[in-house]
N, C-alpha and C positions, 0 to 999 in steps of 0.2 A: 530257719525251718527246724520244728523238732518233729522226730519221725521214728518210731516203735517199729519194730520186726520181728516174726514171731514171740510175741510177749505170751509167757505163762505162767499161773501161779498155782501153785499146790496147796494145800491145805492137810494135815495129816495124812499125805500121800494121794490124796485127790483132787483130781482137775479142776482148777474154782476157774480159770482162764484159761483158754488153748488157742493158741497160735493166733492171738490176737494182730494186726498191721496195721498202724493209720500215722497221718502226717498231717502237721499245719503248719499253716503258711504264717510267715510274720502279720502281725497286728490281725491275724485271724482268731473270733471267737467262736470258741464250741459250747455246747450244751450237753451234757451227758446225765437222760432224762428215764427213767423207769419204775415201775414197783416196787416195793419194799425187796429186797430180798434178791435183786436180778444183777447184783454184781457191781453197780456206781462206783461204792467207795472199794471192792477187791479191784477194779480197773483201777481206780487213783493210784490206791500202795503200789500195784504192779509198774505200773507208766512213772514211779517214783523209788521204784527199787528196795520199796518195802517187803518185807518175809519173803516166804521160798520163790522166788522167782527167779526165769531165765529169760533168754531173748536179749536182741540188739536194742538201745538206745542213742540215740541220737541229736546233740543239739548244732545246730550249722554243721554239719558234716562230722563233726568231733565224737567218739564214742562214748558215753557217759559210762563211767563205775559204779558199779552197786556201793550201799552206802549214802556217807551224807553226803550232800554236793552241796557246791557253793551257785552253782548253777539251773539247776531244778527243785523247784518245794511246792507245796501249798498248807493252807491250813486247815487242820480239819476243824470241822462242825462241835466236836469237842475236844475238851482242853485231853491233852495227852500228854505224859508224862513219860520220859526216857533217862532214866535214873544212869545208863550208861555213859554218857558225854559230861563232859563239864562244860563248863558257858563259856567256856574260851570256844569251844567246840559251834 
């Protein structure tokens, strides 16, 4: 099961997420479906522990750390470059 609690993300000091909570069940799929502009991909980074964000993460009961995981990712829509890691990384 992975499961978000209070999830938020800021944006140069402004609320982009607040207090977001939701969970899925193994082999469950979601869709997260809206207008340009309505938050999809600040939800993904947030639920992935990208930029300023806070709040619980979750996978099987386990707390996930902000940062990279070896456990949580997806790929974005476009290529993104993180000049900080090395490929061992």
């Amino acid at each position: 099961m992975l499961a978000f609690t209070d999830i938020c993300l800021t944006y140069h000091g402004s609320p982009i997420i607040d207090n977001v909570s939701l969970s899925f069940g193994r082999s469950e799929v979601v869709g997260v479906v809206g207008p340009n502009g309505a938050g999809k991909t600040s939800l993904l980074n947030a639920i992935c522990g990208c930029g300023n964000v806070s709040g619980v993460r979750r996978l099987n009961g386990r707390e996930l750390k902000r940062g990279v995981s070896a456990d949580l990712s997806y790929v974005a829509a476009e290529p993104v470059v993180i000049e900080e890691f090395t490929a061992i990384e």
